[in-house]
N, CA and C atoms as a LAMMPS dump frame, in Angstrom:
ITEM: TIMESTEP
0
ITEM: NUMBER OF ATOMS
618
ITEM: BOX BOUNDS ff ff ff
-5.0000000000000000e+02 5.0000000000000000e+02
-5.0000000000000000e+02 5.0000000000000000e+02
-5.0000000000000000e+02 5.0000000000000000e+02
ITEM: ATOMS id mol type element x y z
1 1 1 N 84.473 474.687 473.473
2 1 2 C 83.747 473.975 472.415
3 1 3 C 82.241 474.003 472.706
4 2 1 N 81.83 475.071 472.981
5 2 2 C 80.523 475.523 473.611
6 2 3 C 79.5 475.401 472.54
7 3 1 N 80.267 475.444 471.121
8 3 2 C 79.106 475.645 469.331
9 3 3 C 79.537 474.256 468.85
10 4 1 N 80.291 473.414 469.647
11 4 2 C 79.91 472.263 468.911
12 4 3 C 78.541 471.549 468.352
13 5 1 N 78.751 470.797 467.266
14 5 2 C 77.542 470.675 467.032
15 5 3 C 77.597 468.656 466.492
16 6 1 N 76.532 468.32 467.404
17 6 2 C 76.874 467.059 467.319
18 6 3 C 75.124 466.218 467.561
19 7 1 N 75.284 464.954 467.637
20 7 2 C 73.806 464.084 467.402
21 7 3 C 74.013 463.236 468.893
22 8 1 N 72.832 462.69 469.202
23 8 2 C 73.509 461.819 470.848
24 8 3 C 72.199 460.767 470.521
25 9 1 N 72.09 459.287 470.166
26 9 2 C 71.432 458.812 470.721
27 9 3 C 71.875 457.986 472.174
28 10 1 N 70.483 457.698 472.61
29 10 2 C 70.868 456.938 474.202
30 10 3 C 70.35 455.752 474.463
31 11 1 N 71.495 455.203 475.009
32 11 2 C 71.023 453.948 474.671
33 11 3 C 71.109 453.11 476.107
34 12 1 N 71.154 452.09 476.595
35 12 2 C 71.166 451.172 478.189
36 12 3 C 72.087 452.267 479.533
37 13 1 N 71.421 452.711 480.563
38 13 2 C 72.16 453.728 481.568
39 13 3 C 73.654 452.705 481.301
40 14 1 N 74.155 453.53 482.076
41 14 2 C 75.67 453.164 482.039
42 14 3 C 76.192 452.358 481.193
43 15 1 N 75.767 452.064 479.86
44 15 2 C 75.919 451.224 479.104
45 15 3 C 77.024 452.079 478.261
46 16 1 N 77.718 451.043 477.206
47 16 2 C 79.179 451.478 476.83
48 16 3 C 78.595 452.867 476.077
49 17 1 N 79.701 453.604 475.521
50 17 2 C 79.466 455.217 475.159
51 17 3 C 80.197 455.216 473.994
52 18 1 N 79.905 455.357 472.466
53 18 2 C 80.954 455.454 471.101
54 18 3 C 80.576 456.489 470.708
55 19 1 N 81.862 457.302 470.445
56 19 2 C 81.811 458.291 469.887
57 19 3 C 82.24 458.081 468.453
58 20 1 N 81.683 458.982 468.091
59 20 2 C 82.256 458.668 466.413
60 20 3 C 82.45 459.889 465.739
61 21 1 N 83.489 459.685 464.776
62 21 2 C 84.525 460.867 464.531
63 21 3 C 84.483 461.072 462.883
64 22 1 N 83.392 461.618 461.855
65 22 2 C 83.77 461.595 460.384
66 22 3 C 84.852 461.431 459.712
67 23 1 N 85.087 461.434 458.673
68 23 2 C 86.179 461.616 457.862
69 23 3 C 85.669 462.999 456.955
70 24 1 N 86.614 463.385 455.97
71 24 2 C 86.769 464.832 455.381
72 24 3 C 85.821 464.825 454.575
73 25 1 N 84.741 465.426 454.725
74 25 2 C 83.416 465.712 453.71
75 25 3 C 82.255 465.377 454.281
76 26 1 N 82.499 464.254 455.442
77 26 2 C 81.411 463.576 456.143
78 26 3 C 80.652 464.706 456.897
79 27 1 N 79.787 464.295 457.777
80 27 2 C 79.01 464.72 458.86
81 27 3 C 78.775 463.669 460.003
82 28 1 N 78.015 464.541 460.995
83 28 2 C 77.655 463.613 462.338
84 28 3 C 77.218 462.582 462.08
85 29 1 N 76.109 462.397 460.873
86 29 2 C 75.547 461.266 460.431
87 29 3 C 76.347 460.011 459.71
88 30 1 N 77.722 460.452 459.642
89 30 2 C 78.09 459.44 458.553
90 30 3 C 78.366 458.173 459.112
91 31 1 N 78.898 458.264 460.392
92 31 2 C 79.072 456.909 460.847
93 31 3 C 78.695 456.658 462.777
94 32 1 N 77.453 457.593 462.586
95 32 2 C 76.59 457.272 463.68
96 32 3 C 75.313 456.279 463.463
97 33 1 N 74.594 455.505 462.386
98 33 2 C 73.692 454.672 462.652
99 33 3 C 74.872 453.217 462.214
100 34 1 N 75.892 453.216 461.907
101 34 2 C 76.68 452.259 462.124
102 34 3 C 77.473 451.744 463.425
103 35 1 N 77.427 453.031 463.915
104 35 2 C 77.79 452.607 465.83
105 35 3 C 77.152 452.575 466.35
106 36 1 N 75.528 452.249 465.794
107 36 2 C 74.549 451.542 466.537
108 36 3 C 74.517 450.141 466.295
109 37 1 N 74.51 450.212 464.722
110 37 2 C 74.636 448.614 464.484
111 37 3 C 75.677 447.941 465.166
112 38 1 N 77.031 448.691 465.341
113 38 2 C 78.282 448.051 465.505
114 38 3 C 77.827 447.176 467.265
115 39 1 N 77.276 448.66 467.675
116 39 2 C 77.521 448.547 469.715
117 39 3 C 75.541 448.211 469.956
118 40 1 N 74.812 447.512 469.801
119 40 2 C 74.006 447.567 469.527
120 40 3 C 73.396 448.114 471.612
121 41 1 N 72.45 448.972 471.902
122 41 2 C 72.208 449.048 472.41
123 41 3 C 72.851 450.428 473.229
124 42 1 N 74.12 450.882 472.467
125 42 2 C 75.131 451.806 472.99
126 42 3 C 74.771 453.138 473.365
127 43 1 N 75.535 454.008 474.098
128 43 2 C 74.898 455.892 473.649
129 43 3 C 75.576 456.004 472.512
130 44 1 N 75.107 456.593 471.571
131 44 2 C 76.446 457.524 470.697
132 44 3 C 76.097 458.171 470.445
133 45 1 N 77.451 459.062 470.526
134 45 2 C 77.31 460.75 470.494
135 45 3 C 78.418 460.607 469.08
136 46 1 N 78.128 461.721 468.11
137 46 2 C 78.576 462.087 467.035
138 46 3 C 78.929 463.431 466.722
139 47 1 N 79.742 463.778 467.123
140 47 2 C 79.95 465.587 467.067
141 47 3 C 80.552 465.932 465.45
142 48 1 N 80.496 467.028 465.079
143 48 2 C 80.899 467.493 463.644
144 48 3 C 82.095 468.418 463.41
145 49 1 N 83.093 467.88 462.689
146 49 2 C 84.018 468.508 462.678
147 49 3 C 84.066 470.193 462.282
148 50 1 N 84.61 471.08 463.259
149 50 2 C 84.479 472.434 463.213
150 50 3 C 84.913 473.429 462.206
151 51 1 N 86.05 472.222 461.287
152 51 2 C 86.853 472.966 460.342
153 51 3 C 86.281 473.055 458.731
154 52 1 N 86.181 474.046 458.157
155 52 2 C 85.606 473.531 457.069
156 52 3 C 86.914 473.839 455.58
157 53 1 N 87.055 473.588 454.905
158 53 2 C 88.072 472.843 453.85
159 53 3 C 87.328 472.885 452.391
160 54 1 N 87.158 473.976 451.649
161 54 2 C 86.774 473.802 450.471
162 54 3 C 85.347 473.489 450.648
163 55 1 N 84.523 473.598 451.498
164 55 2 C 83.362 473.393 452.413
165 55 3 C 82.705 471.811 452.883
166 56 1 N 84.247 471.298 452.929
167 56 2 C 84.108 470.393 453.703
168 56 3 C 83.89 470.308 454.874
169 57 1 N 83.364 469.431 455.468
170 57 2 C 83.691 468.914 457.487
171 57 3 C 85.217 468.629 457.361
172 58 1 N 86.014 469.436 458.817
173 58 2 C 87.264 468.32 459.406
174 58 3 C 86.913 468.731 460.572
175 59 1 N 88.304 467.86 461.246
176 59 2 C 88.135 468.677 462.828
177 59 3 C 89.648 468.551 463.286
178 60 1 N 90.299 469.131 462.184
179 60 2 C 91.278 469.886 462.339
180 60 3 C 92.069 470.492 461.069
181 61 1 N 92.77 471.302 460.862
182 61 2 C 93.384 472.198 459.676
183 61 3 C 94.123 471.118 459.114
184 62 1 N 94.499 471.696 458.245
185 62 2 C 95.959 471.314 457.146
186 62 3 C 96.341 471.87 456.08
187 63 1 N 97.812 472.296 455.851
188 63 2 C 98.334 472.787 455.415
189 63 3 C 98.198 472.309 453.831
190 64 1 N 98.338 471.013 453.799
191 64 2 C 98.418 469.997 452.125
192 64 3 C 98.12 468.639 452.533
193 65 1 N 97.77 468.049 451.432
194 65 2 C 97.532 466.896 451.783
195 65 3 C 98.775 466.531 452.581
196 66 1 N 98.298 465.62 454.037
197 66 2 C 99.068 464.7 454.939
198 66 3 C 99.906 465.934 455.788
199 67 1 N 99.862 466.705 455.576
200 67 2 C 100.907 468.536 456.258
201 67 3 C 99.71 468.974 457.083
202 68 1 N 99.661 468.886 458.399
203 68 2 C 99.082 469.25 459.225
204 68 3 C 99.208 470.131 459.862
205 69 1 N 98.176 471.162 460.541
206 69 2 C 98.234 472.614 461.2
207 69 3 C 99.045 472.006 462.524
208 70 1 N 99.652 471.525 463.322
209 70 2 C 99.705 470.787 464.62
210 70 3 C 99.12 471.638 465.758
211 71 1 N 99.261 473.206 465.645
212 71 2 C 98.832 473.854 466.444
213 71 3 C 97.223 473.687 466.842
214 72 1 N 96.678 473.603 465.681
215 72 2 C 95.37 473.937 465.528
216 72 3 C 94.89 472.289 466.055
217 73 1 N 95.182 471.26 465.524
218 73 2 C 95.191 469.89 465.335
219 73 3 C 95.203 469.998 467.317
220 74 1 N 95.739 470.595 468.11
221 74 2 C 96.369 470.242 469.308
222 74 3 C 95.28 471.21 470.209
223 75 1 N 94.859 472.414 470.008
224 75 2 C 93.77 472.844 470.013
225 75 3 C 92.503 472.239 470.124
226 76 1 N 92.607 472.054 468.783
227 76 2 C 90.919 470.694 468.733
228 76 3 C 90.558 469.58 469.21
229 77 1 N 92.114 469.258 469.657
230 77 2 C 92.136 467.215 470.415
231 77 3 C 91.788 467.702 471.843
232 78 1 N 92.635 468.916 472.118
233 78 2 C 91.958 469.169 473.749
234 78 3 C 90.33 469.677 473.951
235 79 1 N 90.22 470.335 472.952
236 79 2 C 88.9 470.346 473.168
237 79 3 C 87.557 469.363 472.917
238 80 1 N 88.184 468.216 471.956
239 80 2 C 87.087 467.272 472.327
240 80 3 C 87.647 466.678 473.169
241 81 1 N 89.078 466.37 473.95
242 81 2 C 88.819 465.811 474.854
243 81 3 C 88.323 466.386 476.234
244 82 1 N 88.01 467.275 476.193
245 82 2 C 86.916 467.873 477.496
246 82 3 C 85.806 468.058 477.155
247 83 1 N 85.305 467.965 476.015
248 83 2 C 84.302 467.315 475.815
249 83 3 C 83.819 465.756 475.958
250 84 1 N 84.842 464.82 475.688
251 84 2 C 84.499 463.469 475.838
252 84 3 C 84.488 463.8 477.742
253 85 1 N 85.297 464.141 478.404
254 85 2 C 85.241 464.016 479.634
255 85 3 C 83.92 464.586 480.601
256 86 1 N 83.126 465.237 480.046
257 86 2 C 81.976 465.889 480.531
258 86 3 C 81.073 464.913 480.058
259 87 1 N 80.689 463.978 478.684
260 87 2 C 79.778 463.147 478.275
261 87 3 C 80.226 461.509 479.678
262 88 1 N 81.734 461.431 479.788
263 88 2 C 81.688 460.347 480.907
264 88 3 C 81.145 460.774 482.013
265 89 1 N 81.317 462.024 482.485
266 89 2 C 80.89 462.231 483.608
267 89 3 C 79.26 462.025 483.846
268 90 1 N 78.893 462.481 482.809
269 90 2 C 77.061 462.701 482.459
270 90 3 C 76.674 461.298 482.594
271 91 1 N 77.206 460.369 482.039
272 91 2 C 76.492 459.042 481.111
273 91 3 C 77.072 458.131 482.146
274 92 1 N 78.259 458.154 482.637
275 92 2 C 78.657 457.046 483.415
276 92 3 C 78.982 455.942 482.422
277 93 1 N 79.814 455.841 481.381
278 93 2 C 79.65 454.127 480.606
279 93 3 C 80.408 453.308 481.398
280 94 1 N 80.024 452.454 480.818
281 94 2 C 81.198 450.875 480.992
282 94 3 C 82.261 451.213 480.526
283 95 1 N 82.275 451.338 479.258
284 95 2 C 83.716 451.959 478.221
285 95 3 C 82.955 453.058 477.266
286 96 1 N 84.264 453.426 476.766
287 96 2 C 84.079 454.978 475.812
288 96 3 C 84.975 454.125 474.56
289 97 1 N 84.571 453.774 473.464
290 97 2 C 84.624 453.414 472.224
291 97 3 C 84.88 454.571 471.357
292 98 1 N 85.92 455.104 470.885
293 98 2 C 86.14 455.543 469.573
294 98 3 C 86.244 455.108 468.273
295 99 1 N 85.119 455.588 467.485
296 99 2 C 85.092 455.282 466.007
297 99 3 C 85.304 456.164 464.833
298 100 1 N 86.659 456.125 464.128
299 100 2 C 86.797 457.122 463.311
300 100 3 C 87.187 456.62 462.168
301 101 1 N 86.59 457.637 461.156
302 101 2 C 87.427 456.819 459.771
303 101 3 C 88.233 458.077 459.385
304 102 1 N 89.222 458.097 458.711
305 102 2 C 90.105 459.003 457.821
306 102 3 C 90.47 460.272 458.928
307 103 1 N 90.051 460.961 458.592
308 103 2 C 90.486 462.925 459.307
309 103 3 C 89.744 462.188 461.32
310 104 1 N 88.548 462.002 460.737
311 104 2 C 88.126 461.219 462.314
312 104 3 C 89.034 460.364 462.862
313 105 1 N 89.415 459.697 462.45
314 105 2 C 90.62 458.396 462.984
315 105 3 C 91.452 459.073 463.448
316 106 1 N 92.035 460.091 463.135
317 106 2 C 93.779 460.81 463.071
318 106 3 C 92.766 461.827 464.295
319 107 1 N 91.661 462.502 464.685
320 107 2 C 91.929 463.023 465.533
321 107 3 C 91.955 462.132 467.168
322 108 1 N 90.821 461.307 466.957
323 108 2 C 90.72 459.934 467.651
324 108 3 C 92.197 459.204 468.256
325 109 1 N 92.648 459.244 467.391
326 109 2 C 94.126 459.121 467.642
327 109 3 C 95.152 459.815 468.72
328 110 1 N 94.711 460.9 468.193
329 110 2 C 95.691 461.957 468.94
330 110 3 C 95.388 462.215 470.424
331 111 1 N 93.647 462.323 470.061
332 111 2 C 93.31 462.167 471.804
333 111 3 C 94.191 461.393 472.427
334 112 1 N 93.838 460.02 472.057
335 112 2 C 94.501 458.745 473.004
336 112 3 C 96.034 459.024 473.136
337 113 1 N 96.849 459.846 471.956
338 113 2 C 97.877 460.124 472.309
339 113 3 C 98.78 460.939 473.891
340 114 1 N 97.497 461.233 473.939
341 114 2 C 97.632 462.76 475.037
342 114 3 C 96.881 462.654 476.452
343 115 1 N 95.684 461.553 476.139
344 115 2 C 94.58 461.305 477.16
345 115 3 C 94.189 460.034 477.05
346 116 1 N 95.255 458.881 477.174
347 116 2 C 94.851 457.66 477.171
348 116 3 C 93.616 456.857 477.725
349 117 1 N 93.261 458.032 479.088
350 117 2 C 92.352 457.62 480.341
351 117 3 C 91.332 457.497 479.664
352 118 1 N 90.973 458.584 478.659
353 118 2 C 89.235 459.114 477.783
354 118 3 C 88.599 457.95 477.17
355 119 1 N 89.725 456.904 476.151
356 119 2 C 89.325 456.123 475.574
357 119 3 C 89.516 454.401 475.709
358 120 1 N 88.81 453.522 475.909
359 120 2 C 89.021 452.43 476.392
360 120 3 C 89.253 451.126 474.867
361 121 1 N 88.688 452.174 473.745
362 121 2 C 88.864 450.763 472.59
363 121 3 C 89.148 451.992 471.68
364 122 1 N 89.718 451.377 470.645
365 122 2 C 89.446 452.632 469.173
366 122 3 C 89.322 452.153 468.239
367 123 1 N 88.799 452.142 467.433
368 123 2 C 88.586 451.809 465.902
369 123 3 C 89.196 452.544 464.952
370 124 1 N 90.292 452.492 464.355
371 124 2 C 90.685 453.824 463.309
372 124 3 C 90.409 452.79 462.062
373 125 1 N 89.702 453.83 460.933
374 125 2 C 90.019 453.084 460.038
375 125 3 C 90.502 454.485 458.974
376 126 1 N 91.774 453.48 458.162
377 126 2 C 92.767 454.075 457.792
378 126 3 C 92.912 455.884 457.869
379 127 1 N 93.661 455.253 459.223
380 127 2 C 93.878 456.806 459.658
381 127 3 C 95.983 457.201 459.036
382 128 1 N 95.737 458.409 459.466
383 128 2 C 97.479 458.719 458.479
384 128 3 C 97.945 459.738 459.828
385 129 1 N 98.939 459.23 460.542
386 129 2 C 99.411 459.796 461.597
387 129 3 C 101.369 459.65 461.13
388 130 1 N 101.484 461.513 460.269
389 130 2 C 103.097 461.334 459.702
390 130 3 C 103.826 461.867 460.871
391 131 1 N 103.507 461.661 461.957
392 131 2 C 104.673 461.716 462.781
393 131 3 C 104.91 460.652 463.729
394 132 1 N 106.133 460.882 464.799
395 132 2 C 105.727 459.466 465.511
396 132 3 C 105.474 460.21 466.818
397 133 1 N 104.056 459.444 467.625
398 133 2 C 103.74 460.419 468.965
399 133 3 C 105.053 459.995 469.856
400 134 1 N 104.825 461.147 471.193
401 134 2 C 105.996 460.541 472.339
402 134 3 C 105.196 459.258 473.248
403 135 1 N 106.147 458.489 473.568
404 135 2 C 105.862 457.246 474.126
405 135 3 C 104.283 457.763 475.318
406 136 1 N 103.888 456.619 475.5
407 136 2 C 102.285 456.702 476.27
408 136 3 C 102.086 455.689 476.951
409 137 1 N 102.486 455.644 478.576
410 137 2 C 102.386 454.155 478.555
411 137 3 C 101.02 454.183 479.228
412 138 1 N 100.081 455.073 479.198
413 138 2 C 99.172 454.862 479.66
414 138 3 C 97.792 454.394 478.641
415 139 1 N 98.699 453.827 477.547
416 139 2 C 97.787 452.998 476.734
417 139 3 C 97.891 451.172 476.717
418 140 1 N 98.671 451.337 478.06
419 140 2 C 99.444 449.964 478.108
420 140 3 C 98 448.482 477.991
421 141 1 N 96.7 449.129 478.676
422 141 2 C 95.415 448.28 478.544
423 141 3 C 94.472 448.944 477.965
424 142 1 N 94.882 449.421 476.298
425 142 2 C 93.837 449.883 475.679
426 142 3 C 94.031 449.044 474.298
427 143 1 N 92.916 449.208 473.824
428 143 2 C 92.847 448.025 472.497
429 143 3 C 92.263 449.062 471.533
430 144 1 N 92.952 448.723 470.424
431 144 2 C 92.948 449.182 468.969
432 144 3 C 92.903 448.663 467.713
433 145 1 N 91.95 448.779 466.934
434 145 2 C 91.798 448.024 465.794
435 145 3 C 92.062 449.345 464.349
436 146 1 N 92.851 448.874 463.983
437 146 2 C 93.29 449.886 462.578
438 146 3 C 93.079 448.708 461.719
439 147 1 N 92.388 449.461 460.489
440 147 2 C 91.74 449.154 459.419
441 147 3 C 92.667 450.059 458.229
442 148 1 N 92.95 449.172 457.498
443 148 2 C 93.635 450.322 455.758
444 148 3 C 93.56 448.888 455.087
445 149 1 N 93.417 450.158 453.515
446 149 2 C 94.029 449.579 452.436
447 149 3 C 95.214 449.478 452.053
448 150 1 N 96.049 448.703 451.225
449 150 2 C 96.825 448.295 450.694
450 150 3 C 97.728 449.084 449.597
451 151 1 N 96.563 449.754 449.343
452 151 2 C 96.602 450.871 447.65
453 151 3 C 96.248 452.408 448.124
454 152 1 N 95.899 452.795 449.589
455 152 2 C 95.925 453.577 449.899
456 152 3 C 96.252 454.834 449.284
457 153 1 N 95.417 455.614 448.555
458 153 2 C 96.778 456.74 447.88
459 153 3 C 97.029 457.772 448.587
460 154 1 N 96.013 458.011 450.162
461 154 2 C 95.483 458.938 451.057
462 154 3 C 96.771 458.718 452.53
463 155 1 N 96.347 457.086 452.85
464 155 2 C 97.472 456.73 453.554
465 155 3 C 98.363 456.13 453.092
466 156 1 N 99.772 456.231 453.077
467 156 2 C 100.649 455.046 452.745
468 156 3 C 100.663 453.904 453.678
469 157 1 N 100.897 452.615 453.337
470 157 2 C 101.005 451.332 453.695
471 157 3 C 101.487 451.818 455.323
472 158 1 N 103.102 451.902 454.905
473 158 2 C 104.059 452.207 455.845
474 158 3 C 104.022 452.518 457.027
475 159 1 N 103.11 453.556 456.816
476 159 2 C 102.952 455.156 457.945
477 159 3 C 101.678 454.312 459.016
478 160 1 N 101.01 453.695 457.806
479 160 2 C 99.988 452.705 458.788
480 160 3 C 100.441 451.261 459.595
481 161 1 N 101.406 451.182 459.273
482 161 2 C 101.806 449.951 459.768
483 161 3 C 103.061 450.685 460.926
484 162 1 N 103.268 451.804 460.656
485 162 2 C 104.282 452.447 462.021
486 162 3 C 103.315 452.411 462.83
487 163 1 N 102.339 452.88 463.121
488 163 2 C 101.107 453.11 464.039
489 163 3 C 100.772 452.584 464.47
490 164 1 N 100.293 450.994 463.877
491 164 2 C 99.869 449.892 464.67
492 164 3 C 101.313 449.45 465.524
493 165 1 N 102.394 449.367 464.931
494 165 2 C 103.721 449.209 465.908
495 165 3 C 104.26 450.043 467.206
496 166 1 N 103.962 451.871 467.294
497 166 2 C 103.653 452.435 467.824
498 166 3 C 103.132 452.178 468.957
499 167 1 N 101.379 452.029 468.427
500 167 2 C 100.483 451.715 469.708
501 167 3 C 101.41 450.003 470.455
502 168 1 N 101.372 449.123 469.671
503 168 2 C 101.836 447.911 470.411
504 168 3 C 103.026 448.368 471.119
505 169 1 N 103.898 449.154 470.829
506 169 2 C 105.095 449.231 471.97
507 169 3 C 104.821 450.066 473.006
508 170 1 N 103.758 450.798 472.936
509 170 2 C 103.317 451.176 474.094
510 170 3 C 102.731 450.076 474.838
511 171 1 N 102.327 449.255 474.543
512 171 2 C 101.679 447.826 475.624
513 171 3 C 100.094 447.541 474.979
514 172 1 N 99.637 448.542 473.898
515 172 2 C 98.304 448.289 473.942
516 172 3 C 98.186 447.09 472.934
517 173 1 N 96.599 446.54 473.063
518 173 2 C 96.458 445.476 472.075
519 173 3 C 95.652 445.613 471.145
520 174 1 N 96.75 445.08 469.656
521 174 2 C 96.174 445.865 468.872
522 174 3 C 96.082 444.588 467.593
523 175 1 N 94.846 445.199 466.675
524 175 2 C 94.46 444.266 466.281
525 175 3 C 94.692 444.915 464.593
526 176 1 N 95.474 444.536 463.447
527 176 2 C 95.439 445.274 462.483
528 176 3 C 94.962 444.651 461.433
529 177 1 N 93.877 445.188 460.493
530 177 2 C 93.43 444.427 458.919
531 177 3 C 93.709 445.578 458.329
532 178 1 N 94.348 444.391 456.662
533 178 2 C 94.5 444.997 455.343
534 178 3 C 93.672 444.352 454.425
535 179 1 N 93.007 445.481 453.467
536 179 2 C 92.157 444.857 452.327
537 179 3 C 93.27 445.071 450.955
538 180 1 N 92.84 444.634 450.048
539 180 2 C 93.834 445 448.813
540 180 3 C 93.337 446.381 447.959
541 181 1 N 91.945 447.169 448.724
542 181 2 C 91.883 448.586 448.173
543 181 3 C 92.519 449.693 448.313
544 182 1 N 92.152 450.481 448.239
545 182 2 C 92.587 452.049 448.616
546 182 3 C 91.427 452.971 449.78
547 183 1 N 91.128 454.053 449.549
548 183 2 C 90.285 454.681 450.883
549 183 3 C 89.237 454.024 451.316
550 184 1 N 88.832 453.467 450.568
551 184 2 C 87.411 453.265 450.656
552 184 3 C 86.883 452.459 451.848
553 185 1 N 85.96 452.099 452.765
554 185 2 C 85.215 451.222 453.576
555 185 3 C 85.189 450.179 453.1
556 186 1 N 85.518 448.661 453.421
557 186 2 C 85.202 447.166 452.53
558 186 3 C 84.469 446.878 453.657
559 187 1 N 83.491 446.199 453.486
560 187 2 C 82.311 445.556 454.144
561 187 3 C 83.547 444.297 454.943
562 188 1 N 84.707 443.974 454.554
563 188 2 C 85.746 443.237 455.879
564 188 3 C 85.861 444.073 456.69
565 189 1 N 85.982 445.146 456.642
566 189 2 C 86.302 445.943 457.723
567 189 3 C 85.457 445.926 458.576
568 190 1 N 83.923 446.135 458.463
569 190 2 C 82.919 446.236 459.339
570 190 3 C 82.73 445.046 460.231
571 191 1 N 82.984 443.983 459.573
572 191 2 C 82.734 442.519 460.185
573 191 3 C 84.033 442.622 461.104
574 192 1 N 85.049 443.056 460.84
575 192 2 C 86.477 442.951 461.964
576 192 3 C 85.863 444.071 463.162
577 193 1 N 85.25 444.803 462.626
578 193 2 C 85.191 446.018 463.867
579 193 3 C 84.259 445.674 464.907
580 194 1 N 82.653 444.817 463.856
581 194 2 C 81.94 444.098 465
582 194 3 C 82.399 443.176 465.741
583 195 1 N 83.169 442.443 465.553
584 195 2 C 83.801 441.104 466.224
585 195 3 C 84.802 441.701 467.366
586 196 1 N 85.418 442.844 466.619
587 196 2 C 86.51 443.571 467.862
588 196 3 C 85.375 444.043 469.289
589 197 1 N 84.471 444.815 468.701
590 197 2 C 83.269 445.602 469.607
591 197 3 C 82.469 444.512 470.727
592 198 1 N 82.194 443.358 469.944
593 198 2 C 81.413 442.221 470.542
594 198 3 C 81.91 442.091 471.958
595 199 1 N 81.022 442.015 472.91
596 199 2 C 81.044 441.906 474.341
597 199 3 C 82.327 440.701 474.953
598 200 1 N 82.123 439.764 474.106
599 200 2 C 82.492 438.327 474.218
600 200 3 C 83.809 438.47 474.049
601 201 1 N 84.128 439.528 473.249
602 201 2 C 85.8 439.609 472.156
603 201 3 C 86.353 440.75 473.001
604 202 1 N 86.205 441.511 473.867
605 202 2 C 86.727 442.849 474.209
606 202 3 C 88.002 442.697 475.526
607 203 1 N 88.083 441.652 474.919
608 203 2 C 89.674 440.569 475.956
609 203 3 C 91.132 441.524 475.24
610 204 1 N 92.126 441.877 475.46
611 204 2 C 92.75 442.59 475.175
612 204 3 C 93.616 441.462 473.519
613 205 1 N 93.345 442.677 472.695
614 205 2 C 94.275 442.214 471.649
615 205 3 C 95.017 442.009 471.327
616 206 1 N 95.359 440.58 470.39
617 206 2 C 96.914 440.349 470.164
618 206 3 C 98.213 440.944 468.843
């Protein structure tokens, strides 16, 4: 992942590290001056998804809506996760914060599926993960906040509520909000994600 192409601000030495992960159409920018607001003082690095889709950003294939390349998908999770592992090594954080919304969330996801060690919190917001991963118990002290709508027409309810059940039977703590929309960002969400992020709150979730 040598042509990745991504944004880094820097923020307190060893201070926490969020990465942040677009959704399908986005860019590096889309939800990197919000994981400043979120982590105030944080590094974040924002890399850009490699795949392009009707000349969209992803950062990984798919076959149809929710029908995923897995090959390719499995490909790309290892390679940002040796990428996230070279930015810990560099930066030294406290914690490594993942922030993803939509296509970002689901790869965010998968990391932690595979490399529990990389990520210490995650933020998905309404991410769509149609399979079920193999058990992980090395997410047993990691905390997760999933965010969806209700009306979802992108994610179903269901598939989001397997996920948050998922992560909890692996041991992690997880924190889940529903709005009564569909894809979109609700300004609840942001206020749940700062309160999850907040120094004071980063006690493992119930």
């Amino acid at each position: 992942m040598t042509d990745l192409h991504f944004i880094e601000t820097l923020g307190a030495p060893t201070g926490p590290l969020v990465i942040t992960f677009h959704g399908t159409g986005g860019d590096e920018m889309q939800l990197h001056p919000l994981a400043q607001q979120l982590v105030p003082g944080a590094n974040v690095v924002s890399p850009r998804g490699q795949v392009r889709e009707g000349g969209a950003n992803r950062f990984f294939r798919r076959l149809a809506e929710g029908v995923y390349d897995m090959d390719d998908m499995a490909r790309r999770r290892d390679a940002l996760g040796s990428f996230i592992r070279t930015l810990k090594a560099r930066l030294t954080p406290s914690r490594v914060i993942a922030l993803g919304y939509s296509n970002g969330a689901n790869i965010a996801a998968a990391i932690s599926f595979v490399a529990p060690d990389l990520l210490d919190d995650l933020v998905l917001m309404h991410p769509l993960i149609p399979w079920t991963p193999e058990p992980q118990p090395g997410l047993s002290d990691r905390r997760i906040l999933v965010t969806a709508g209700r009306h979802d027409p992108i994610c179903p309810a269901d598939q989001t509520q397997g996920l948050a059940d998922w992560y909890r039977a692996q041991g992690a703590g997880v924190d889940l909000l529903w709005h009564d929309g569909g894809h979109e960002i609700r300004p609840d969400e942001l206020d749940r994600a700062a309160e999850f992020l907040r120094p004071a709150h980063s006690h493992r979730a119930e």
